[in-house]
C-alpha positions in Angstrom: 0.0 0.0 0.0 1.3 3.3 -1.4 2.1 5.9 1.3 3.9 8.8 1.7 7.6 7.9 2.9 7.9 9.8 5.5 5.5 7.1 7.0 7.0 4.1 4.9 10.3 5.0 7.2 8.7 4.8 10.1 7.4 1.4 9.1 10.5 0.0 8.0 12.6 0.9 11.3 9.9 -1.0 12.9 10.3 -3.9 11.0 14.0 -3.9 12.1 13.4 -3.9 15.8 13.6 0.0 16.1 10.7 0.9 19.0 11.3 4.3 20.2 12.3 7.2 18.5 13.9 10.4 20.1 13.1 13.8 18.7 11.6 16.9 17.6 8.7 17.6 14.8 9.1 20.5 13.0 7.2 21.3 9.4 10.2 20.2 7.4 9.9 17.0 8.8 6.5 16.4 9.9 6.2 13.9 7.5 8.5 11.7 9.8 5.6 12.0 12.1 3.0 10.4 9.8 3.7 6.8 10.2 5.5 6.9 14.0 2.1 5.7 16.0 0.5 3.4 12.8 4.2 1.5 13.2 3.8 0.8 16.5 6.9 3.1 17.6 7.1 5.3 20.8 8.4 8.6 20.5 10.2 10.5 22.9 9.9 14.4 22.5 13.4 16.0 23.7 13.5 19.8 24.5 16.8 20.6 22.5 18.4 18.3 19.6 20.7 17.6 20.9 19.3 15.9 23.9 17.6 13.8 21.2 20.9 12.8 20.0 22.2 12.5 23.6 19.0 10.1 24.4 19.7 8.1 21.6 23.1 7.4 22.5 21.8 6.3 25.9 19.2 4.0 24.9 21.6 2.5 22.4 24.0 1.5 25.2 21.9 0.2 27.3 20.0 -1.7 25.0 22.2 -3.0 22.4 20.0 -1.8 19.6 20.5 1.4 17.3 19.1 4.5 18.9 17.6 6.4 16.4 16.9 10.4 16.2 14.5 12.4 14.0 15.0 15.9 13.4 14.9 18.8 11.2 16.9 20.3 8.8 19.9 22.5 9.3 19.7 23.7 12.4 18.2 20.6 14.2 20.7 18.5 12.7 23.7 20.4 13.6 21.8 20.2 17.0 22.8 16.9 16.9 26.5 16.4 15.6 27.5 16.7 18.9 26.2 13.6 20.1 26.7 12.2 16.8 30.3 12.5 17.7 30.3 11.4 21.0 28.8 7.9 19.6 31.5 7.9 17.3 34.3 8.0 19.3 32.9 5.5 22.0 31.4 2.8 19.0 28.0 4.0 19.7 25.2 2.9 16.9 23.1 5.8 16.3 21.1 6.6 13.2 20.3 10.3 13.1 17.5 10.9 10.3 16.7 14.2 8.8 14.6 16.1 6.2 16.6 18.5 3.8 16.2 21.2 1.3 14.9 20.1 -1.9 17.2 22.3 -4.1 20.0 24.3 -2.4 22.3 25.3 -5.9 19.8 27.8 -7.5 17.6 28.9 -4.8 18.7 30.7 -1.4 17.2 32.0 1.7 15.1 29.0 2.6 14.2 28.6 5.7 16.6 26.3 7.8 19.4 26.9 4.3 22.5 25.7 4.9 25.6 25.1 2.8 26.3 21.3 3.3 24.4 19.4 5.3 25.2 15.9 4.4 29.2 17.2 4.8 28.6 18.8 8.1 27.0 15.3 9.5 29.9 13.8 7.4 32.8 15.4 9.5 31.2 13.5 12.5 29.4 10.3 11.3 30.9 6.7 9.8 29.0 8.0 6.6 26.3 10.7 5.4 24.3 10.4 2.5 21.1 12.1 0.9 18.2 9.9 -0.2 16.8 11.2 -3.6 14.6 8.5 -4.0 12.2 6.1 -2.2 14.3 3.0 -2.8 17.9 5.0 -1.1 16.4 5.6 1.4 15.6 2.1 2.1 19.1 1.1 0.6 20.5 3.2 3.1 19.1 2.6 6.2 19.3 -1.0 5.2 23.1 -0.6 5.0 22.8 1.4 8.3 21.7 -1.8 10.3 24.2 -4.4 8.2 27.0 -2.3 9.5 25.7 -1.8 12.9 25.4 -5.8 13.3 28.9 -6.4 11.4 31.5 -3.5 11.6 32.4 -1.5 14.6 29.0 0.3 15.4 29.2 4.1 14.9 27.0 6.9 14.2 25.4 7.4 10.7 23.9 9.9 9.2 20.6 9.6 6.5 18.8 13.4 4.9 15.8 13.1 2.6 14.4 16.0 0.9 11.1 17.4 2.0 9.4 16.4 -1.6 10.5 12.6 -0.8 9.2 12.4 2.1 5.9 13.9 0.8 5.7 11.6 -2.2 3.6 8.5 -2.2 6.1 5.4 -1.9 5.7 1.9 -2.3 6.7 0.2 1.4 10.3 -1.1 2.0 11.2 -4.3 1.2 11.6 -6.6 4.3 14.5 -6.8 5.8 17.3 -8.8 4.7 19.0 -12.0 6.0 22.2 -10.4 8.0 25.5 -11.0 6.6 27.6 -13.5 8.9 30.2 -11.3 11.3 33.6 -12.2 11.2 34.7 -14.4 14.2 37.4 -15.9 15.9 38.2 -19.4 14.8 40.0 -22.2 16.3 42.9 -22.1 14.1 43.2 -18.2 14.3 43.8 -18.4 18.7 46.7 -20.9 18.3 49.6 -18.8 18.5 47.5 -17.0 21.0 46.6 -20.5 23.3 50.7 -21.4 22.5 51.9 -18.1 23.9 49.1 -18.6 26.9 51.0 -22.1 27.4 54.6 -20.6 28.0 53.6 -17.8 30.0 54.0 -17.1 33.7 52.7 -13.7 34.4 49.6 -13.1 31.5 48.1 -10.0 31.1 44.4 -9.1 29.6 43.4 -5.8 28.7 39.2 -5.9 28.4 38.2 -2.7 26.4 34.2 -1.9 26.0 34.4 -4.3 22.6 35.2 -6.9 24.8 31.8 -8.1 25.2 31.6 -11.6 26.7 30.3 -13.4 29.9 32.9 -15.7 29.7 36.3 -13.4 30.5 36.0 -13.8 34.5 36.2 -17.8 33.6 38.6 -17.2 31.8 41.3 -15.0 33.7 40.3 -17.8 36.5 41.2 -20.4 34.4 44.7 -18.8 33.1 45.6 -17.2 36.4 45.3 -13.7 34.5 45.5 -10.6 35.7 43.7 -8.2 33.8 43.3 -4.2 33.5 39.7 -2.5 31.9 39.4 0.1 30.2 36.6 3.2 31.7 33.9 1.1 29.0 35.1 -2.0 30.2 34.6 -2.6 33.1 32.5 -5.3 34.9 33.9 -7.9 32.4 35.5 -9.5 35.4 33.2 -8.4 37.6 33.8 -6.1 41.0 35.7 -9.1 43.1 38.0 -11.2 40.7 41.4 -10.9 42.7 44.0 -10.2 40.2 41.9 -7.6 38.5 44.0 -4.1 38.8 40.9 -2.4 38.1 40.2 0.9 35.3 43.6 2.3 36.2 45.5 1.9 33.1 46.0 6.2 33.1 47.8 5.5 36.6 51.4 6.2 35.7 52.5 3.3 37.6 50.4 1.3 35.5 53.2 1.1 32.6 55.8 -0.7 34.9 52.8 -3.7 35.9 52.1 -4.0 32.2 56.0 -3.9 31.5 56.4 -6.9 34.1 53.8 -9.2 32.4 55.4 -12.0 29.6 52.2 -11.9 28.1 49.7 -9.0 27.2 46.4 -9.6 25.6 44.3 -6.7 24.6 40.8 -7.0 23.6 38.3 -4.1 22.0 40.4 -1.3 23.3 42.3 1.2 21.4 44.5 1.5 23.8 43.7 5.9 23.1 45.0 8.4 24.6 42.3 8.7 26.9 42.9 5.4 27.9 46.2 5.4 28.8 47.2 8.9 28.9 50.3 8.0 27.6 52.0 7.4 24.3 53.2 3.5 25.0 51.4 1.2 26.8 54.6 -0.2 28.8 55.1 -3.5 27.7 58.2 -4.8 26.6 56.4 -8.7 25.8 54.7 -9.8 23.1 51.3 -7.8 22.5 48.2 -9.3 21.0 45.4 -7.4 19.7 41.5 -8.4 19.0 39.2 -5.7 17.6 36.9 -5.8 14.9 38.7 -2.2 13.3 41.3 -2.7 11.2 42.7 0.7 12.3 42.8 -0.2 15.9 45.2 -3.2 14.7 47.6 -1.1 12.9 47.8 1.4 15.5 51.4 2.6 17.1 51.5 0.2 20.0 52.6 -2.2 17.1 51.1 -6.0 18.1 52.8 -9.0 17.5 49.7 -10.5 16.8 46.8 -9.2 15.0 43.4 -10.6 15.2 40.2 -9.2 13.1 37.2 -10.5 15.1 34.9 -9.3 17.1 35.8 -9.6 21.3 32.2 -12.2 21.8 33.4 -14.8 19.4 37.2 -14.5 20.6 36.5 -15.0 24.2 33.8 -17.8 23.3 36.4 -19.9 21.2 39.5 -19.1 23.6 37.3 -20.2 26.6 36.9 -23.6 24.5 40.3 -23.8 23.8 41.4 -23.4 27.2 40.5 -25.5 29.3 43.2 -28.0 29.5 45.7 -25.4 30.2 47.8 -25.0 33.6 47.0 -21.5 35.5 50.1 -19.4 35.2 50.8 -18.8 38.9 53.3 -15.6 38.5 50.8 -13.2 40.0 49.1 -13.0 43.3 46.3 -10.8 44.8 48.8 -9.8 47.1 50.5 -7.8 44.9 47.5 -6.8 43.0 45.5 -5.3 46.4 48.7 -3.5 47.2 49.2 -1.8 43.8 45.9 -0.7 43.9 45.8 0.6 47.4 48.7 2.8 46.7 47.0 3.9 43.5 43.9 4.7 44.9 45.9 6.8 47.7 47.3 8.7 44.9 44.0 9.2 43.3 42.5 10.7 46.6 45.6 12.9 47.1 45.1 14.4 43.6 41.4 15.0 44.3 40.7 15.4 47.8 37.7 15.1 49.6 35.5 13.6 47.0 36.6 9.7 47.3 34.7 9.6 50.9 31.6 10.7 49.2 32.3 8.3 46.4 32.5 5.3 48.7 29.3 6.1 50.4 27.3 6.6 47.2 27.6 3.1 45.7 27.4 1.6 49.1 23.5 3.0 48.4 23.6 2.2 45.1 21.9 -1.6 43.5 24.7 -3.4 41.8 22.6 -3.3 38.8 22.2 0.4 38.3 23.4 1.3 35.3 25.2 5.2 35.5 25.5 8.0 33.2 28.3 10.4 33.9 29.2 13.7 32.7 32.8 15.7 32.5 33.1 16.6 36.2 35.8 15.9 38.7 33.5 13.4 40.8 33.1 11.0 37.5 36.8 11.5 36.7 37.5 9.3 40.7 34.6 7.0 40.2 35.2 5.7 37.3 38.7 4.6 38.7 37.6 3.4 41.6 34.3 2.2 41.7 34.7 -1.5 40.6 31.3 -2.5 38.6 29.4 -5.9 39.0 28.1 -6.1 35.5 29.9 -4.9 32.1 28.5 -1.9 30.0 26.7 0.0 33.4 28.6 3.2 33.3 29.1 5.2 30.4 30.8 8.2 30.0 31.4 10.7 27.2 35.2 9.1 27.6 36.9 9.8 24.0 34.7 12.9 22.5 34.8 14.4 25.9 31.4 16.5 25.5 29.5 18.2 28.5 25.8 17.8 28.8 25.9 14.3 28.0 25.0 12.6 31.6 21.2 13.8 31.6 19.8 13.0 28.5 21.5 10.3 28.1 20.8 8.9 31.4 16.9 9.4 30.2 17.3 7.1 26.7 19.1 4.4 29.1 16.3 5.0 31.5 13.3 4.3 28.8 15.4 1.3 27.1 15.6 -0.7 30.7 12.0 0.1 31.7 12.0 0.6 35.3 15.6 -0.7 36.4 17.9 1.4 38.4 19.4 4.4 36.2 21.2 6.8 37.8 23.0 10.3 36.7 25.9 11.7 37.7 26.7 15.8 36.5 28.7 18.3 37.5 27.2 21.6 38.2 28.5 23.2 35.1 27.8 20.6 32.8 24.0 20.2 33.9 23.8 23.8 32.5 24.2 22.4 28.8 21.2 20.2 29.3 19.5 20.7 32.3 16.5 22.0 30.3 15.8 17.6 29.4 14.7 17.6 33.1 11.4 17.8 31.7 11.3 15.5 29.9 12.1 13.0 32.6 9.2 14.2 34.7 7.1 14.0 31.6 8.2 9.9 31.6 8.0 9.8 35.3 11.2 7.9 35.1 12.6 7.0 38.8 16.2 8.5 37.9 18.2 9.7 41.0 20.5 12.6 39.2 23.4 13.5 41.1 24.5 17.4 41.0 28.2 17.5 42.7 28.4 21.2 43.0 31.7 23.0 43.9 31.1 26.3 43.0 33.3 26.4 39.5 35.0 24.2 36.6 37.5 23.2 39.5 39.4 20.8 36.8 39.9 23.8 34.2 41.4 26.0 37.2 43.6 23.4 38.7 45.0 22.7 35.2 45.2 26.7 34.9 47.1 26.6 38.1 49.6 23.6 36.7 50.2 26.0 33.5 51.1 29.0 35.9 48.0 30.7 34.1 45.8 32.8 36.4 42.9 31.1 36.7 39.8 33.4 34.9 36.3 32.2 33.6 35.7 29.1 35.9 33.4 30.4 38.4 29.7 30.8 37.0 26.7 31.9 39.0 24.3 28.4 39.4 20.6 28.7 39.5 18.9 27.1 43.3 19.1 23.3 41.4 17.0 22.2 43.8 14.2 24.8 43.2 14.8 24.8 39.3 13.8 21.0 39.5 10.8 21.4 41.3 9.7 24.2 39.3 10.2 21.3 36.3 7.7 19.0 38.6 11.0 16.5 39.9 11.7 16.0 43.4 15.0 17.2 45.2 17.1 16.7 47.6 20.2 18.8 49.5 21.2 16.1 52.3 23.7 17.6 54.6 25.8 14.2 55.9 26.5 11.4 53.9 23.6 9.3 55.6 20.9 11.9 54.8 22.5 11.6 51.2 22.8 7.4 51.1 18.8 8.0 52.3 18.1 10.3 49.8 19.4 7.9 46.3 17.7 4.7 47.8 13.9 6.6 47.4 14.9 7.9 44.3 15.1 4.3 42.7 11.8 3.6 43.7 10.4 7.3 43.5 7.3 7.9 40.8 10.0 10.8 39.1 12.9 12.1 38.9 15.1 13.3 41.9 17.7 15.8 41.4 20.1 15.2 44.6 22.5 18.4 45.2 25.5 17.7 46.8 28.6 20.0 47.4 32.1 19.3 48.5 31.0 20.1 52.5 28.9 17.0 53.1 31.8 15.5 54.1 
């Protein structure tokens, strides 16, 4: 049945699993709108485009589908590059649909005109393209979806001029047979398991394309110990004993790695943000797993070089080792101590916040899954707040954007339907996005958002003060949070002790809305 394909879009991302949709109408896309309720899709209405891109990003991650935006053209979708290239950087699939001027070369000052859209979400994206015609737009969403299940996921891009999306169409095809992704193989770990045989002190690196339930058997098995990455942790677990924890930007970390025979690094790129570093520190032999091709030709040089995605490679090593001897050349002697001295140094370098840390997850379910934002009291959590369960904190880690926590916090919230989401922002970051509040209250999501307020952008004057730069523009006047979110309809809190604050998160996992908690550096 012939329909216009604006609607035939919405129909087809419903045919591939796609059931919420994060955005804003306008009248150069309303035709977007036609088909969103007839497909059985929910739509989430964001307050800024780029809390739609944000949402998406969250949703995405915690549910392991593509989040998908809709929005307008020109200035809505540059709304939303900057998500787009936060989901780039941290492997995010996100599929950002947008109208666009039918004819830009002869005729100017249209409404919403822009130079180049498809290149301006092309700077950002995996790809951008403009559908001309009924059958690329289905081509390229199609494609969209192949590459999310088969390459490393990223953010794409997909504009379709107003007339097309007016213009009767016939519906989409349905949807292929997916492509097989390339795995791991019994014959590709050999060198691997013959290098795992000789080796005394192993090492396993478990970036967020790591991706199995089978590494804590594993590093058991082998007598590993392992580092995570920020995204990758909770692949062992919070309790494995030889696990030296999200530390690998430690300084002291480069000597541990340099004393291991063995180093095994899975989904990571091993960035900068990572490691903070240029070399990684080991002076062994260095195996790398990730699906990108780029990753595997990167500077830290591997020895060995495995193209497959980090499910398959765990599954078939797991198969493949369970006749071999645990190495026995660590000990969680060794590996508490490292870690207690690291975490002293962690403290010293941001004092008075770890206390409040420690308090926090003690109220916190081991199955909440966090959102953080760029602010002084994610940068220590995230380092030492062992997690229970893999992919449950994410973090605008590599494109480093403020404003992500909040929105993004609300897309994970709506994907997990009712289990414990929790945000973390600074006081100046919550400024970028704080106006998605509403929409939270609109969902009545129960999402405890933490505010850790100390009265500037502490991290930007500290590193001033290293630079011998007199610290200028980090102090900003911050509305009363607490009265902004009830004015929004969202309950608050301002606990003064750490008990009145432990009190405060438990109701807000079970409140009927959102709580905006507002803590500042003297509840300690």
């Amino acid at each position: 049945m012939k329909k216009p394909l604006g609607a035939q879009i919405s129909h087809m991302l419903s045919d591939r699993g796609v059931d919420v949709i994060f955005g804003i109408p306008g009248v150069h896309n309303q035709e977007m709108y036609r088909g969103i309720e007839e497909a059985g899709i929910r739509h989430v209405l964001a307050r800024h485009e780029q809390g739609a891109g944000f949402m998406a990003d969250g949703y995405a991650r915690a549910s392991g589908k593509p989040g998908v935006a809709y929005v307008i053209t020109g200035p809505g979708l540059l709304n939303t590059l900057t998500p787009l290239a936060q989901a780039y950087s941290d492997s995010v699939p996100v599929l950002a649909i947008s109208s666009c001027l039918d004819e830009t070369a002869s005729r100017k000052g249209q409404l919403h005109q822009m130079r180049d859209q498809e290149g301006a979400a092309a700077t950002v994206c995996d790809w951008s393209e403009t559908a001309h015609t009924a059958a690329a737009a289905y081509g390229l969403i199609e494609r969209a979806f192949e590459e999310f299940e088969l390459a490393r996921p990223r953010p794409k891009a997909i504009q379709v001029p107003i007339a097309q999306l007016e213009a009767l169409a016939d519906p989409a095809p349905f949807p292929n047979q997916p492509a097989l992704r390339l795995t791991a193989q019994d014959p590709d770990i050999a060198p691997v398991l013959s290098l795992l045989n000789l080796a005394r002190r192993p090492l396993f690196i478990l970036g967020g394309g790591a991706r199995s339930n089978l590494w804590r058997q594993i590093v058991t098995q082998l007598g590993a110990a392992c580092f995570t990455t920020y995204a990758g942790r909770g692949q062992v677990g919070a309790d494995y004993p030889l696990n030296f924890g999200a530390t690998l930007a430690r300084p002291g970390s480069a000597a541990v790695i340099g004393s291991a025979d063995l180093v095994i690094a899975v989904g990571t790129e091993l960035a900068e943000v990572d490691l903070w570093r240029e070399d990684l520190g080991h002076s062994t032999t260095l195996v790398r797993v990730d699906l990108d091709p780029q990753v595997l030709s990167d500077g830290q040089r591997a020895l060995i070089k495995l193209q497959a995605d980090g499910t398959s490679f765990a599954k078939t090593l797991w198969s493949a080792t369970e006749g071999v001897k645990p190495a026995t050349g660590w000990s969680a002697e060794e590996v508490t101590k490292t870690r207690a001295r690291w975490r002293a140094e962690a403290d010293a370098e941001r004092p008075g916040i770890l206390p409040v840390i420690d308090a926090l997850r003690a109220a916190v379910p081991p199955d909440a899954m966090i959102y953080s934002d760029m602010t002084q009291f994610a940068y220590l959590a995230k380092e030492v707040w062992d997690m229970h369960y893999p992919h449950h904190w994410h973090h605008p880690t590599g494109f480093g954007t403020l404003g992500y926590a909040l929105p993004a916090g609300i897309g994970g919230a709506v994907a997990r339907g009712g289990k414990p989401t929790m945000v973390i922002a600074g006081d100046y970051g919550f400024h970028y996005t704080m106006q998605e509040l509403g929409v939270a209250v609109e969902l009545g999501l129960s999402l405890p958002i933490i505010i850790w307020d100390n009265g500037k952008l502490k991290e930007i004057e500290e590193s001033m003060q290293r630079a011998q730069i007199a610290p200028n523009a980090v102090i900003a006047r911050n509305p009363d949070f607490c009265a902004m979110a009830n004015a929004f309809g969202a309950a608050s809190a301002a606990p003064a002790s750490l008990t009145e604050m432990q009190e405060a998160v438990r109701a807000a996992f079970t409140a009927k809305g959102p709580t905006l908690i507002y803590l500042t550096p003297d509840i300690v």
